[in-house]
C-alpha positions as CSV (number, residue, x, y, z in Angstrom):
1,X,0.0,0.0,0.0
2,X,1.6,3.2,-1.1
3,X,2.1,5.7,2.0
4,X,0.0,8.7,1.0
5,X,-2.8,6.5,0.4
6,X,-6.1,7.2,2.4
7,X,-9.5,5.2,2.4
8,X,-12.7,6.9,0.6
9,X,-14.0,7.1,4.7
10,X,-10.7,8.9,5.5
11,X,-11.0,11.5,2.4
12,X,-15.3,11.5,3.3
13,X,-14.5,12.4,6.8
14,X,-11.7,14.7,6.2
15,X,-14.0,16.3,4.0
16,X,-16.9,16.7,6.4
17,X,-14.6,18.3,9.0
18,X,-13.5,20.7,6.3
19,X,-17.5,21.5,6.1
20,X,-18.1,21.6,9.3
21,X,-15.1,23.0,11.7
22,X,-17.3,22.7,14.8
23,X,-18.1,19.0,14.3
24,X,-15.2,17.8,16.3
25,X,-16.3,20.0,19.2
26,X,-19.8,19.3,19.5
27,X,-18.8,15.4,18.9
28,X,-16.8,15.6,22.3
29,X,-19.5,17.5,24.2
30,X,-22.0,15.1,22.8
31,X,-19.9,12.2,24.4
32,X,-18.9,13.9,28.0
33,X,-22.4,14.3,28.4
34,X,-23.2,10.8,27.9
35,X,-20.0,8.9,28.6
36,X,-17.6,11.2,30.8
37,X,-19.3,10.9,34.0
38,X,-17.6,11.0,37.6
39,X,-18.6,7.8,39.5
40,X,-19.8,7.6,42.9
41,X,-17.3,5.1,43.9
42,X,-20.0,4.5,47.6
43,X,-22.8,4.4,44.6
44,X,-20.6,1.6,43.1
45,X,-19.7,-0.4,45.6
46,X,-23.8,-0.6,46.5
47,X,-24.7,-2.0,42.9
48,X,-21.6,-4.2,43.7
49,X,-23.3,-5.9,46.9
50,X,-26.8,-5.8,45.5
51,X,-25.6,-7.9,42.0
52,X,-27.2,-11.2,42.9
53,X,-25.4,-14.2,40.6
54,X,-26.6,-15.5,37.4
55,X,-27.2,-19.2,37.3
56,X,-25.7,-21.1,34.3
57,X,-27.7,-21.9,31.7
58,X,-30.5,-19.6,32.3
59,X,-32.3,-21.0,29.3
60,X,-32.1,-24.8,30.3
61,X,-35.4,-26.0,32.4
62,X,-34.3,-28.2,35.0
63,X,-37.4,-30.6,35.5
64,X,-35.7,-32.6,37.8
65,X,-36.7,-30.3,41.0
């Protein structure tokens, strides 16, 4: 593959960034909002101690009980 090569979604994307300078920007306030959150370790540690364990094959009926 030749070095200055670059994939029609590379060009495409390039291109939309060129259209669109603010694109990158709004993309990573789009994902702190949703994704970048500061956890409640105490919060944590609760779901932690409530999780109650799956039992394997949760889609086998045991008719044997």
């Amino acid at each position: 593959m030749a070095k200055n090569y670059e994939s029609e979604v590379t060009q495409f994307l390039k291109q939309l960034k060129e259209k669109d300078p603010a694109l990158e920007s709004r993309q990573l306030a789009g994902r702190a909002r949703l994704w970048d959150k500061a956890l409640d370790s105490e919060l944590q540690e609760g779901y932690r101690a409530a999780k109650v364990p799956q039992q394997p094959y949760v889609y086998y009926q045991n008719t044997q009980a």
